[in-house]
N, C-alpha and C positions, 0 to 999 in steps of 0.2 A: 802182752802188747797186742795191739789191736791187725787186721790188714791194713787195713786204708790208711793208718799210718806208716807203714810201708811201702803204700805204692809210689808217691812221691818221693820218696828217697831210692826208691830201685828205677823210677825213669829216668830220674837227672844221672845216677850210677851209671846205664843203659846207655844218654845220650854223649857225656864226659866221655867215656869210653871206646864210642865207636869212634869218634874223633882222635884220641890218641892211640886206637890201632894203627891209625891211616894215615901220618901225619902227612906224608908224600901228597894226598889228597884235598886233605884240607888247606894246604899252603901251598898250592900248585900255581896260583893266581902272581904269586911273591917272586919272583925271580932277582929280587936284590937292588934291581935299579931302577931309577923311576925311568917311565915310558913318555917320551915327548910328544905332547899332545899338537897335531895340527892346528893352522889356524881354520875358522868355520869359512866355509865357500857357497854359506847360502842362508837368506835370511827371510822369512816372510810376511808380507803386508796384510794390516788388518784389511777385511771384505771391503769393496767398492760397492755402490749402488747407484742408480739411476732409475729416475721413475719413468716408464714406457706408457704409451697405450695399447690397450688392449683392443680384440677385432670388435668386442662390443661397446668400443667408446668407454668403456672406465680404465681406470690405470693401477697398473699393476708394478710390480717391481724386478727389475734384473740385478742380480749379484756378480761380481764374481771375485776369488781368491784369486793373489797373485801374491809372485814371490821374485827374489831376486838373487842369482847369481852372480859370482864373481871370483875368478883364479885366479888374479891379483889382488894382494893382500893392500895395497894403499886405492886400487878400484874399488876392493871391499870396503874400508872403510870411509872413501866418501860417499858410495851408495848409502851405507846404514846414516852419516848425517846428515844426508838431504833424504831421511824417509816423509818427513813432512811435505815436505817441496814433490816430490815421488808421489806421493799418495792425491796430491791436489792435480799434479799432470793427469795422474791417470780418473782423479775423476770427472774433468774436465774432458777429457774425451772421450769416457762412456756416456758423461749426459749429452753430448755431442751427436755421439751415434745412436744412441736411445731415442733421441728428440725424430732423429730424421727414419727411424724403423716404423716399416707400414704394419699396422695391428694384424695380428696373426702370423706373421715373416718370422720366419725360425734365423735368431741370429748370425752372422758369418763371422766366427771368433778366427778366423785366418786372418779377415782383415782386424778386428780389433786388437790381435797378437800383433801384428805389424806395426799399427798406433801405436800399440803403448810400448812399443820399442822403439820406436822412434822417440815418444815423449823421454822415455827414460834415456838414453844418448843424450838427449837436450838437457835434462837437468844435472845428468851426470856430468855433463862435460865432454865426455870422450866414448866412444863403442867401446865394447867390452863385456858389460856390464846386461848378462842375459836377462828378459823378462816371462818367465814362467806361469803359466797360468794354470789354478789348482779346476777347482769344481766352478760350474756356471750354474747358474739357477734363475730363470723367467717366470716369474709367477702373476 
């Protein structure tokens, strides 16, 4: 008989094995009962954009990610059904503040974190409901 026909029967031998030396290890994950999964307390919106001008008179573009928290699980879940309604506030108020940015002006995302927590309260319905803000990007 050949080797190389025995290398494959001596690594699955090899890998079968160290497995059932260890069974304690391999099934450590298993404790018997299943684990109750939380509900999720954050969900995030695709990029917003808004077209800016730039200091040399042509227009450029600002992004920014956001996302949306929420510790109540019935506040969760009317935030995620108004994500459309949510995603139109908030781009409504980026082009808003885009339009009125002097070219060259390094954005102030304190106040646009404020907007859009406000916007979001209004379409939420109710405070609660945090607005998170990921990466910004002015290009």
């Amino acid at each position: 008989m050949r080797r190389n026909s025995l290398l494959p029967l001596a690594l699955i031998a090899a890998l079968a094995g160290g497995s059932l030396a260890a069974p304690s290890v391999a099934f450590a994950g298993h404790g018997g009962g299943e684990e109750k999964k939380a509900p999720p307390t954050y969900f995030a919106l695709d990029p917003i954009n808004a077209v800016v001008l730039r200091r040399d008179g042509r227009r450029g573009v600002m992004t920014i990610e956001t996302g949306i928290e929420a510790k109540d699980a019935k506040l969760m879940t009317r935030a995620q059904a108004s994500t459309p309604r949510l995603r139109a506030a908030f781009a409504q108020v980026l082009m808003v503040y885009a339009a009125g940015l002097r070219g060259g002006a390094p954005p102030d995302l304190d106040y646009v974190a404020r907007e859009l927590q406000k916007a979001c309260d209004r379409v939420v319905g109710q405070p609660g409901a945090k607005v998170l803000l990921g990466s910004t990007l002015l290009s």
